[in-house]
Structures are given as structure tokens and as C-alpha cells.
C-alpha positions as CSV (number, residue, x, y, z in Angstrom):
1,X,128.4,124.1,-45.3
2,X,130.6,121.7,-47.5
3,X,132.6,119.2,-45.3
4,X,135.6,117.5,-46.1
5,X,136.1,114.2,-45.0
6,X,139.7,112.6,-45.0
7,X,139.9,108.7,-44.7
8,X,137.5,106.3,-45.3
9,X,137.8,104.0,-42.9
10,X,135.4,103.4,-40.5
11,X,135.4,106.4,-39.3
12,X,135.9,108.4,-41.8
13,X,133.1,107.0,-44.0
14,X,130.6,107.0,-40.8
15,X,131.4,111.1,-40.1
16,X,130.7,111.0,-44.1
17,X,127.6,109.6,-43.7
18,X,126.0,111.9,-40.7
19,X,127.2,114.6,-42.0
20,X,125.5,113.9,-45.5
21,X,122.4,113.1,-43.6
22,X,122.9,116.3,-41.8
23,X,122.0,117.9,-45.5
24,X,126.2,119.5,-45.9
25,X,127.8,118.7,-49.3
26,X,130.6,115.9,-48.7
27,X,133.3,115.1,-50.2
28,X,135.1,111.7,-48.7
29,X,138.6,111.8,-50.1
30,X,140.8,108.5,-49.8
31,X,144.1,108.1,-51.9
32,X,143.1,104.2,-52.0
33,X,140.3,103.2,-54.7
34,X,139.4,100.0,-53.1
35,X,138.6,101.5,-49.6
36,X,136.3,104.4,-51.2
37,X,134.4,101.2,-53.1
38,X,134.1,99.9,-49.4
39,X,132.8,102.6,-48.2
40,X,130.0,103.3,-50.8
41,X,129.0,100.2,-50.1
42,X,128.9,100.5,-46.4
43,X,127.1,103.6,-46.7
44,X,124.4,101.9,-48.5
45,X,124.6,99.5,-46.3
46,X,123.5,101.4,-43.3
47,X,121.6,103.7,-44.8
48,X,118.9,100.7,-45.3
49,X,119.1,99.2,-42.2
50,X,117.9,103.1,-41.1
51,X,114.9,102.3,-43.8
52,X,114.6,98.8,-41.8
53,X,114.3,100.3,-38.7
54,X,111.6,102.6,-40.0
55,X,114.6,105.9,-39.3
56,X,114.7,107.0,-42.9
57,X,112.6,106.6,-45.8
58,X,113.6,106.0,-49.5
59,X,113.8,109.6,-50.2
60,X,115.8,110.5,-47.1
61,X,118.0,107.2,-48.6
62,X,118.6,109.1,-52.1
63,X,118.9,112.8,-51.0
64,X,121.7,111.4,-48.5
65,X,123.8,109.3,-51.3
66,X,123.0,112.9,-53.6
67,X,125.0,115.1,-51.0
68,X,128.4,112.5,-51.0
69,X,131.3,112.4,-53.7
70,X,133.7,109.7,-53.3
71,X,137.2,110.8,-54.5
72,X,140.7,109.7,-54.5
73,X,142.3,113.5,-56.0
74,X,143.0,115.7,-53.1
75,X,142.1,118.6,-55.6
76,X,138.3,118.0,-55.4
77,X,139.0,119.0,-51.1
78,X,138.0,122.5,-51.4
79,X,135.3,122.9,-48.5
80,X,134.8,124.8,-45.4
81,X,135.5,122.3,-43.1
82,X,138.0,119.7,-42.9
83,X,137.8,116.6,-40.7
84,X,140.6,114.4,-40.6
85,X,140.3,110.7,-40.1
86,X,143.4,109.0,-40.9
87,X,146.0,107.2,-39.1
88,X,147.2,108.1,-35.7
89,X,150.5,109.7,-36.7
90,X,151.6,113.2,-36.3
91,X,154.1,113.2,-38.9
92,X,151.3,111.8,-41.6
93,X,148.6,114.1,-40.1
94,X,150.8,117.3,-40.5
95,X,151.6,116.3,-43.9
96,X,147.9,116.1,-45.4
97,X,147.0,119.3,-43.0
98,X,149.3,120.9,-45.6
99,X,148.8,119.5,-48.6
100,X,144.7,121.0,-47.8
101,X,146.1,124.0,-46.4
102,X,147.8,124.7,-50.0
103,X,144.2,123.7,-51.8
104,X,142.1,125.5,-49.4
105,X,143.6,128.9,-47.3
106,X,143.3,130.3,-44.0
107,X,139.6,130.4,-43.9
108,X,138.7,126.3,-43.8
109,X,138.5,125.1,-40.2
110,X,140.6,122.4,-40.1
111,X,139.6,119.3,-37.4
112,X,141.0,116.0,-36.1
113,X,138.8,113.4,-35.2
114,X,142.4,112.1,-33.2
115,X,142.0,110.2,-30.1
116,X,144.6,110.8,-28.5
117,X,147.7,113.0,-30.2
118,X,147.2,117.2,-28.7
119,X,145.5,118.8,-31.0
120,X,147.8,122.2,-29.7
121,X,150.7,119.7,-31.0
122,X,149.0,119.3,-34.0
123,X,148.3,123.1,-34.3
124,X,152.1,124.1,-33.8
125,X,152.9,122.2,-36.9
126,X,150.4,123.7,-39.2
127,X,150.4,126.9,-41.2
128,X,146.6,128.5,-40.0
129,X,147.1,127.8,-36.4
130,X,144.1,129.2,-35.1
131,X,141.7,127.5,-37.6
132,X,142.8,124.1,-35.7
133,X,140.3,122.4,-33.9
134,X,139.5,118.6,-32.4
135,X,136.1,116.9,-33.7
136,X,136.3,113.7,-32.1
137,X,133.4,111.0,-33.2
138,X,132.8,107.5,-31.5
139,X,132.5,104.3,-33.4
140,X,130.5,103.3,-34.7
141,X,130.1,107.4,-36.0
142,X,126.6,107.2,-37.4
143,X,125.1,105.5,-34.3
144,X,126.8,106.9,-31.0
145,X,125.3,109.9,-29.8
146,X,128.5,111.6,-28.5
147,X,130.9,113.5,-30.0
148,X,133.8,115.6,-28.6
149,X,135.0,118.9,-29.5
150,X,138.7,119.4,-28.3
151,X,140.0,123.4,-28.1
152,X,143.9,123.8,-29.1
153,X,145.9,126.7,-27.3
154,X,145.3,128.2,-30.8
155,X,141.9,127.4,-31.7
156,X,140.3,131.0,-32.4
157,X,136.7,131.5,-30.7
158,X,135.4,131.5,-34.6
159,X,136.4,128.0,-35.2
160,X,135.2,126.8,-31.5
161,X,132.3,127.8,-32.8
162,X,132.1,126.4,-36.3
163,X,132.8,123.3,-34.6
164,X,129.9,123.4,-32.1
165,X,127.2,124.3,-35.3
166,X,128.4,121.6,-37.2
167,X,128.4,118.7,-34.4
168,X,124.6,120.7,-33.7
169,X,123.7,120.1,-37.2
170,X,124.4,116.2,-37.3
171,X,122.4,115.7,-34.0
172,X,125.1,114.7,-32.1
173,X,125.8,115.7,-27.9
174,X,128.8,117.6,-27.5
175,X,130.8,118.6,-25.4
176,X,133.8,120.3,-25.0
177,X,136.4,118.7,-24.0
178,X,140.9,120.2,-22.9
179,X,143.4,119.5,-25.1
180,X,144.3,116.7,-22.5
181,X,146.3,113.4,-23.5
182,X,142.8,111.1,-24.2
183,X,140.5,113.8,-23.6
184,X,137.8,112.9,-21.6
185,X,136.4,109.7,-22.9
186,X,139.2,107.6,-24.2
187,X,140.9,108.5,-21.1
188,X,138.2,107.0,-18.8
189,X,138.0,104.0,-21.3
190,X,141.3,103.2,-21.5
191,X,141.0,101.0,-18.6
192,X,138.3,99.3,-19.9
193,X,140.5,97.8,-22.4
194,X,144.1,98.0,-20.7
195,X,142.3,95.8,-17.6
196,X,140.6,93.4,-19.3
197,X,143.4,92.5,-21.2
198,X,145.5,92.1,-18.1
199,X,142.7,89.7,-16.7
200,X,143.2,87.9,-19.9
201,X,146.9,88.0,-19.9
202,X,146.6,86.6,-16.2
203,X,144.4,83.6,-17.4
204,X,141.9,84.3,-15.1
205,X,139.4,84.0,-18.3
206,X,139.4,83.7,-21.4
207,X,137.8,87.1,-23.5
208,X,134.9,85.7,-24.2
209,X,133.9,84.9,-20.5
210,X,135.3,88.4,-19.7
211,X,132.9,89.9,-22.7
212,X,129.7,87.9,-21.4
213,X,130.5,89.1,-17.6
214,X,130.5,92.8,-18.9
215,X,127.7,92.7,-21.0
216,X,125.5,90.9,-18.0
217,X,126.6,93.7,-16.1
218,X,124.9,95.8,-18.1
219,X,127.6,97.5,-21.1
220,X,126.2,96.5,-24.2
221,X,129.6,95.1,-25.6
222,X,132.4,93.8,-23.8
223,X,136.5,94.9,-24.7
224,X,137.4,92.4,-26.8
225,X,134.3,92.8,-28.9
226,X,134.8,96.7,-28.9
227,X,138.1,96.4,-29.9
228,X,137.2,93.8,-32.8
229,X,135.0,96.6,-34.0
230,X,137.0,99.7,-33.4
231,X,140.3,97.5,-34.7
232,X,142.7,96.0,-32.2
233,X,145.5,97.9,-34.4
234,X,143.7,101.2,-34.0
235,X,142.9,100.6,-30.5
236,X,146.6,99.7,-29.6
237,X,148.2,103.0,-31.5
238,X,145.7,104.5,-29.0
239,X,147.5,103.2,-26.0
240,X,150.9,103.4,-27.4
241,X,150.1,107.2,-27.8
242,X,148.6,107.7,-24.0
243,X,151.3,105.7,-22.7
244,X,154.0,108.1,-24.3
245,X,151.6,111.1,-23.1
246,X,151.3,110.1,-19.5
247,X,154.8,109.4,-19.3
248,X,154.8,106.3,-19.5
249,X,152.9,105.5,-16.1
250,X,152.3,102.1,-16.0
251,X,148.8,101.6,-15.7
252,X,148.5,102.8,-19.2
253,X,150.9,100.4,-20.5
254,X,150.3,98.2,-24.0
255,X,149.8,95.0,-23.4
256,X,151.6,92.0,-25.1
257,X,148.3,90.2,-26.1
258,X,147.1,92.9,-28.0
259,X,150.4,94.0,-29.5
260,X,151.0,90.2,-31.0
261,X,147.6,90.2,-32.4
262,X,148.5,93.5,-34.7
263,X,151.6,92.1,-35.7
264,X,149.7,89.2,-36.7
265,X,147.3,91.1,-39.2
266,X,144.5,90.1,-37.0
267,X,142.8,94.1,-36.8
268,X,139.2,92.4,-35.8
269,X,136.0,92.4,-38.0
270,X,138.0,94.6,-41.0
271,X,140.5,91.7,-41.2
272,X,138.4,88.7,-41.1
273,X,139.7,87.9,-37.4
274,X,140.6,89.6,-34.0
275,X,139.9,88.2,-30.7
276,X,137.1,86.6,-32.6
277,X,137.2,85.2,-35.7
278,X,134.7,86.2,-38.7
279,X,135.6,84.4,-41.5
């Protein structure tokens, strides 16, 4: 299977990378030059630390980097599947949806790795309805074991099913998951974010203290560092969203803290500095 890969982010560069492990043909598009450099590097990057940790060998290393083209022309897209990683916006999703749809036809399967906006909202907007389908990875994407595959109202049995063999083929657990606002794990984690910000906020600690506590209970990072790493811009467009989607019910509501610190630049580790700094 050749697998497109839109973004290259974080995420985008990490569903890359498994998927190119996974022995598919990938190409990672990105319209920006510098952040396809980043990711090439990055890629390297963590493909040696698998060679560290005795996970890969030199030749696993080469045939990997073999199977990826880095591109910024939206021509070279022309796979079988599509996985979008870009940012959280319907209005930008639709758009490169149908820019592919016009390169590619009705018979690519077409996935979001959204977390958070409907896929059968995305679906409505889009020209093959029925080829729409949610693959949602965790970050980091070439380490966390789950992955969720979200059904539209117009996903067609065919594509379900495409997605399923293709999150089989990268050794990921799946599961499937309704096309509910969050899904099933953002919606449980939500809190873990939305709370320990209010603690903050409260001044009852300070993150770090709140980050130590959770680790020592036995999480292996707290929500300030997990939002560092995810992005605190990412992970408050995430919020935002399920706020709007659960009508606005309060317990889901943005917090201050986190929205000053995005309109600050400060995104986490990709910025230099977040709730930490890493300068």
C-alpha cells in the first residue's frame, strides 16, 4: 500500500515513520521546506535511538529511510491512503481533502488523524463521502501503542476495513472508536489537562510539583510535561474544539493559563519553551 502523509509535524512525521517501518511506500507531503528538513532529521533521529535500544538494526535503518519521499508539491500525493495531519481546522482540512480528492479519485481512503472535529462533519464537506474515515495516532506516534479508528455516518464497510489492515500492519492496538466529540481517549484525557491546570490556576502548586505528584503516582509524565511535548497550542485548539462540541459545558472549558501561553509563542519543546523552558 502507498500511504500519504499530510503534515510534518510531529505527528505527521511520526505516522511517516511507522508506517515506513511497516514496509508501505510514503510520501510525507508539507507545503513548508524547512519543516520537511526537520523531519528528515527527526526521523533519523529516532530511527537510531531504535538501533540504540537494540529494536532495529542498520539494515532495518536504511530499508526504512528507502520507503519515505519528503515533498513539498501536492502532485507527488497519489497513494491509496491519505492520512491527514494538519492543523485542527475544518475549513483548512476540507480544503486539502479536495485538493487530493482532484489528484487522487474516489478510490483513495481518505483519514484524519483529528482529535477532536467529527469526522461525519468532515465527511459532509468532502466529494467521496464514504471513503472518509478517522485514523487517530497518539504522540509521540512511533512509540504509543494505541491508535484509534473513528467510523463517519458515511464511512463505507471497505474503508473501515482498509483502515483496520493498515493500523494491523504498523503494529499498533486499535480500536474502534464513535464519531463522538473526543472520541474515546481525548475525551477521558481531557480532564487530565483541564484539572491540572485549574489546580495551577488556583495556586495550589506550581506545575512542576503537580507533574512530580502524578508521575509518583505512577503516570509516566505529568500535564504540563505532556502538553510541552504534544504543544500547548495544539493541546488548547483541542479544548477549544470539545468545548464548542459539548456545548460549551463548563468542565471542558479553556483555561486562561494555557490560552496566555499560546499567545505568547510559548508551544512547549517545538518552541524552545512551554511550561518549561528548553532553551
Amino acid at each position: 500500500m502507498k500511504v500519504g502523509v499530510i503534515g510534518a509535524g510531529v505527528m505527521g512525521r511520526g505516522i511517516a515513520q511507522v508506517s515506513a517501518m511497516a514496509g508501505h511506500d510514503v510520501v510525507l507531503f508539507d507545503i513548508n521546506y524547512e519543516v520537511l528538513e526537520s523531519a528528515k532529521i527527526a526521523v533519523e533521529k529516532n530511527l537510531n535511538k531504535a538501533i540504540q535500544l537494540g529494536k532495529l538494526d542498520e539494515q532495518g535503518k536504511n530499508a526504512s529511510l528507502s520507503k519515505l519521499q519528503f515533498s513539498n508539491s501536492i502532485a507527488d500525493v497519489q497513494v491509496d491512503l491519505i492520512i491527514e495531519a494538519i492543523v485542527e481546522r475544518l475549513d483548512v482540512k476540507a480544503k486539502v481533502l479536495a485538493d487530493l480528492a482532484e489528484i487522487n479519485g474516489e478510490h483513495t481512503v481518505y483519514a484524519s488523524n483529528t482529535s477532536s472535529i467529527p469526522l461525519t462533519q468532515i465527511a459532509a464537506n468532502f466529494q467521496f463521502p464514504k471513503q472518509v474515515v478517522g485514523i487517530h495516532y497518539f504522540n509521540p506516534a512511533h512509540i504509543m501503542k494505541l491508535v484509534e479508528v473513528i467510523r463517519a455516518e458515511q464511512t463505507s464497510e471497505e474503508v473501515l476495513q482498509v483502515a483496520l489492515d493498515y493500523v494491523s500492519s504498523v503494529k499498533k492496538k486499535c480500536v474502534i472508536a464513535a464519531d463522538a466529540p473526543g472520541f474515546i481517549v481525548n475525551r477521558v484525557a481531557r480532564h487530565f489537562y483541564v484539572e491540572g491546570l485549574k489546580v495551577l490556576e488556583e495556586k495550589v502548586a506550581t506545575h512542576d510539583v503537580i507533574d512530580d505528584l502524578v508521575r509518583a503516582s505512577g503516570f509516566k509524565m505529568g500535564p504540563f510535561q505532556l502538553m510541552d511535548l504534544i504543544g500547548v497550542e495544539t493541546n488548547l485548539s483541542v479544548t477549544e474544539s470539545m468545548y464548542e462540541l459539548f456545548n460549551y459545558d463548563q468542565k471542558f472549558r479553556p483555561n486562561r493559563i494555557q490560552q496566555k501561553k499560546t499567545q505568547a509563542g510559548y508551544y512547549g519543546r517545538k518552541s524552545g519553551r512551554g511550561f518549561y523552558s528548553y532553551e
